[in-house]
N, C-alpha and C positions, 0 to 999 in steps of 0.2 A: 616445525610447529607453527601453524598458523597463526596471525595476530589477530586478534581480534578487538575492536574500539567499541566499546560501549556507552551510549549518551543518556545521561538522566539530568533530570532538575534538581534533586535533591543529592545529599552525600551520602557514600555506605559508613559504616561502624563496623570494625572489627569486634566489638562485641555490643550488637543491637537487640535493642531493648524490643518493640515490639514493631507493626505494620510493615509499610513497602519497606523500608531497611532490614528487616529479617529475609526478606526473596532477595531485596538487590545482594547483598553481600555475600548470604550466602551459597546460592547458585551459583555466581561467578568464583567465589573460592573453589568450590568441588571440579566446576568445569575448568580451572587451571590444571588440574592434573591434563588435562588434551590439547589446551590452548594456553597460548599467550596472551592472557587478558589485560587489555587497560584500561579503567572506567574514567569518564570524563562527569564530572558533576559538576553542579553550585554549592558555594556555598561563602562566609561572611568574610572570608582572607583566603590570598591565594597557596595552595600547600599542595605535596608529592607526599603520597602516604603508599611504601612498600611495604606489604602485607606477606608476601614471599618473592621468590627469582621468577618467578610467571603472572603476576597478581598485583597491581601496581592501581592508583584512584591519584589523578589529576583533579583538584577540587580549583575552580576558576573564579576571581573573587567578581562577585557581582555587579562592583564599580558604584560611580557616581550615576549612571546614565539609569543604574538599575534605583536607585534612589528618586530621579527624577521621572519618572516614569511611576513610581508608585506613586507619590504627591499627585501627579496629573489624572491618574486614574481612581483614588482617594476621594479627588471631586467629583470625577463621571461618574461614579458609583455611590458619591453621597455615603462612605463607608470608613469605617477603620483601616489603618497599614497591617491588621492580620487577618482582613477578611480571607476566608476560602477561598472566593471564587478570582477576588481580585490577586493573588498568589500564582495561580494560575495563565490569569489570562496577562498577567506581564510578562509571561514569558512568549507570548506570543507578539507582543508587541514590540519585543527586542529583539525580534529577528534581522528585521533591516540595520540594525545598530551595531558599532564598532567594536564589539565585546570584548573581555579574554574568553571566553565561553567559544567564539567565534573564532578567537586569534590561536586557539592551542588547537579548536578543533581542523582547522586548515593545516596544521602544520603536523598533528597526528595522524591524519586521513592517508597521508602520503606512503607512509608507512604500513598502512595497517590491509589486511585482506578481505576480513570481514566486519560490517558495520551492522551493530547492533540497534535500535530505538526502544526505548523502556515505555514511554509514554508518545504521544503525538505532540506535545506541547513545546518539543522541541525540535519538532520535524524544519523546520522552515532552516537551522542550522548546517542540516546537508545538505548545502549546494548542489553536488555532483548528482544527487537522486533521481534515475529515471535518467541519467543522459552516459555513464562510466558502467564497467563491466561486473564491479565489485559485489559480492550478496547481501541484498539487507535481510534483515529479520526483526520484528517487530514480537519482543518480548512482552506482551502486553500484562501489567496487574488487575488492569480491570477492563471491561469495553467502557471506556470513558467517552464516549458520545454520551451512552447510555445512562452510566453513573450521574454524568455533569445533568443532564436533563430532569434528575428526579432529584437531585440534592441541591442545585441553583437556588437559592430563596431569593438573592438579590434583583428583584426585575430588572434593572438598569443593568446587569452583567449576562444576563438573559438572551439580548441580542448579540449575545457573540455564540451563540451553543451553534447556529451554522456554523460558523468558523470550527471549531470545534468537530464538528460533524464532515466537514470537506478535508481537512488535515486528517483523521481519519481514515477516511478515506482512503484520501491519495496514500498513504503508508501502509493499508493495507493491500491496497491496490501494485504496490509498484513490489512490497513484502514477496521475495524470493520463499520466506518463510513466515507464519503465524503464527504464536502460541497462547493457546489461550488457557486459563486456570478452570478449568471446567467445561464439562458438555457441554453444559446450558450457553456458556456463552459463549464457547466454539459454534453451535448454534449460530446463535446470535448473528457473531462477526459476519458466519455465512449470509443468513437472509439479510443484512440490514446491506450488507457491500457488495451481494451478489458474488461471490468469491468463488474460487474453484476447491471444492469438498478437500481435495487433497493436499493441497499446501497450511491448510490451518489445523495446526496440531495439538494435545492438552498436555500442558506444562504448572499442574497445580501447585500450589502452597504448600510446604512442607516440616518439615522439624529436624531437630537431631538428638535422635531416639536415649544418647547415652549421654546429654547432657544436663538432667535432672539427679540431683539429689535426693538423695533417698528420703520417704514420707517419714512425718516420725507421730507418734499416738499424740494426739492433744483432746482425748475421751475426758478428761477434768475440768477441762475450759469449756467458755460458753462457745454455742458454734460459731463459726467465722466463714461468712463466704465472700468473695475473691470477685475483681473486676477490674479486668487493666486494657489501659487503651491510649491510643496515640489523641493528640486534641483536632479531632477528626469529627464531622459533624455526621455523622449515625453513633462515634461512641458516645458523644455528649447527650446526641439523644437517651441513648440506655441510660446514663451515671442519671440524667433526669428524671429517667422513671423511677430507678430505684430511691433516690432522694426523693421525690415527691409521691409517690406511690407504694411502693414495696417496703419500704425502711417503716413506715408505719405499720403495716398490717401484719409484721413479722417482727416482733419487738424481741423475740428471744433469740435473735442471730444478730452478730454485729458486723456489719458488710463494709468491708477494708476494698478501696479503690484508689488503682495507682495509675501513674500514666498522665501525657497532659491535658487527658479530658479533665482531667480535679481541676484545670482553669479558671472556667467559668462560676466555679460555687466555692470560691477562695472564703466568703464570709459565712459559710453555712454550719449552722452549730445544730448538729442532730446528737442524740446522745448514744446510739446505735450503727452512726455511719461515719468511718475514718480515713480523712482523704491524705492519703500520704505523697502526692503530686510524683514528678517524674525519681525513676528509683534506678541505680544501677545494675548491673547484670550479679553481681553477687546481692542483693539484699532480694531483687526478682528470683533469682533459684531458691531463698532463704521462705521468701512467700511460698513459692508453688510447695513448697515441703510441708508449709507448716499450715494452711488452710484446709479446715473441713471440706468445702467443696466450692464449684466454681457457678458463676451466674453469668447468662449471656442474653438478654433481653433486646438484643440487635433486631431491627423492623428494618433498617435501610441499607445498603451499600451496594458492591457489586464482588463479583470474583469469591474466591473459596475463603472463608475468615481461616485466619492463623492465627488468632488466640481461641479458637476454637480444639485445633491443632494441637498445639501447646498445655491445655488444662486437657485433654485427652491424653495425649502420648507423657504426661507426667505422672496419669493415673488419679487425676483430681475426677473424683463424682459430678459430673457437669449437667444443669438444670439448665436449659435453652428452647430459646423459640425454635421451630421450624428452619425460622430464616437463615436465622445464626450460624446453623450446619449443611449449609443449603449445600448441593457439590457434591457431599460425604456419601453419600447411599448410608447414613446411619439410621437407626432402629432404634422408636421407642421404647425404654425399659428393655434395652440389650447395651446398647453404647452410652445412650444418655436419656435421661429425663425430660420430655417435651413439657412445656410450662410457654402460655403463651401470654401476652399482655393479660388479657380481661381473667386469668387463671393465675400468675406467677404462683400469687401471693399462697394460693389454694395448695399446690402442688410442692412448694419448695414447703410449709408447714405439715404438709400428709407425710411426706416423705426424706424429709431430712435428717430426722434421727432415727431409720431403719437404715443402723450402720452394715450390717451386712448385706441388705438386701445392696447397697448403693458402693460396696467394695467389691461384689460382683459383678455390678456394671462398667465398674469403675476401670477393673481388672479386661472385661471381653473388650470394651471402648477401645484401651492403651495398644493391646496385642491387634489391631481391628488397623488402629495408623502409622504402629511401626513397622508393621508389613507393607504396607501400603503410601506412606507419604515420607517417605526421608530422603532429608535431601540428594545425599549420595545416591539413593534412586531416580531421584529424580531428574538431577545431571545426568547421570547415564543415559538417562531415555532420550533429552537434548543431543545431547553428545550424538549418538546414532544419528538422527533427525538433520543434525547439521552435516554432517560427513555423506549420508544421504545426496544432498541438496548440491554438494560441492563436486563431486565425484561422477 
């Protein structure tokens, strides 16, 4: 069985709640069944989390250097210790640095056959890259050149998006393999890196079809619509439109959002809108069960949404922009409700309480991405793509 070394910035969860920890964890659990997986993460102490006898997450504590480094870059960027962008771009700055991030991944490398990258941010960590025999693969969640260039607000963090853009690069460039979550930005990776059409594969976002709870009637109650998101800057944007925009003009639905977008609006007293901030994996399956329908008013990000995903294949009636389902090939008024900013409010009040028409959508949506996006599918199609590569 092949070993395989996986590097990220962030840790997985054996049971994750929403974003890139829903793809990191669970693609590399499914692809354990073919491979010897071991993931190399950050995170705030150092810890060995075996998950099964193939499936193992070395989490590397961040130290003191990763501390001093935030303070130094705190004042370059004139910003908070949780800005976005400055989260990021430390991890680029601690490449020349004596890490454990550094010191476990030297001493894992040794051992391992194939080297995976989740993100560029920590490309600078693979030494041997472009000079040893070994495959890389660059698992990518978003094209983050791309992503960082339109969600940057910080100007001072700004001049690093070259960097940004060159680390890219060079990992897609030296990438034995590419995957990306979508055409569009299979695309993408192609024109922006000049790449060869056939090394860049689509490895989209997916679900697991049979780990929803069954819906139960809440036709008595007022309606309730649904909005969960990591504290990620395109969902804080949505939680903001519905708090400032939608929560008004829809007074007869009470709109429950979870997730650490509820962050930022810790003081917000609406009498319609209920922030129940980060939620575990049993009261999350208790939500998708018991909400009337889902709302996803997303304008920004990159790659295929998974909570797009997830309020689909759970069979939640889901009202969303365009954007939101962007990837999906879905169909308005078949999978879901198209509802755009300058409309939400129009379309979720026309159509909200025509319970069947919106349990029929509800119904072709769910059947539309268990065929189509689960996980175990989606490992499989990897799984090929690397034995491909290798053979």
């Amino acid at each position: 069985m092949k070993k395989v070394l996986v590097l990220n910035l962030f840790p997985a969860s054996n049971s994750p709640i929403s974003g890139g920890q829903l793809r990191y964890f669970h693609i590399y659990d499914k692809l354990s069944k073919y491979f010897d997986i071991t993931l190399l993460s950050q995170a705030n102490r150092s810890d060995v989390i075996r998950y099964s006898g193939t499936f193992r997450e070395f989490r590397a504590s961040k130290g003191p250097l990763h501390r001093q480094i935030t303070r130094s870059l705190m004042k370059e960027l004139q910003c908070g210790r949780f800005n976005y962008e400055l989260n990021l771009i430390r991890n680029i700055k601690l490449f020349d640095c004596p890490t454990e991030f550094q010191e476990q991944y030297d001493r894992l490398y040794e051992t391992s056959d194939i080297i995976i990258h989740e993100s560029p941010y920590m490309l600078g960590y693979d030494r041997h890259l472009d000079t040893d025999s070994k495959p890389r693969i660059y698992n990518s969640h978003n094209h983050d050149f791309v992503l960082a260039r339109q969600l940057w607000a910080n100007e001072k963090a700004r001049k690093y998006l070259q960097l940004v853009y060159d680390l890219e690069k060079k990992l897609t460039r030296c990438a034995d393999l590419v995957f990306a979550t979508s055409e569009r930005e299979r695309e993408s990776f192609i024109d922006m890196y000049d790449l060869n059409l056939d090394k860049v594969k689509i490895a989209p976002n997916g679900i697991n079809p049979d780990e929803w709870s069954k819906r139960k009637d809440t036709s008595n109650n007022r309606l309730t619509a649904f909005f969960i998101g990591a504290n990620y800057p395109p969902n804080i944007e949505a939680v903001n439109y519905i708090v400032n925009h939608l929560a008004n003009k829809c007074p007869q639905i009470d709109f429950f959002i979870a997730g650490g977008c509820c962050l930022p609006f810790s003081n917000l007293d609406l009498p319609n809108v209920m922030l129940l901030g980060k939620v575990n994996n049993r009261k999350k399956l208790d939500l998708f069960a018991t909400v009337d329908i889902a709302v996803n008013p997303i304008i920004s990000g990159a790659g295929v949404n998974i909570k797009t995903l997830e309020f689909l294949s759970a069979g939640i009636p889901l009202f969303s922009t365009e954007f939101g389902v962007r990837g999906l090939e879905l169909l308005d008024k078949k999978h879901y409700l198209r509802a755009e900013t300058e409309n939400f409010h129009d379309i979720l009040n026309e159509f909200s309480h025509r319970s069947e028409l919106l349990k029929e959508i509800a119904s072709c949506g769910r059947n539309y991405i268990i065929e189509n996006y689960s996980w175990s599918k989606i490992a499989d199609d990897i799984q090929k793509e690397i034995n491909t590569m290798i053979t």
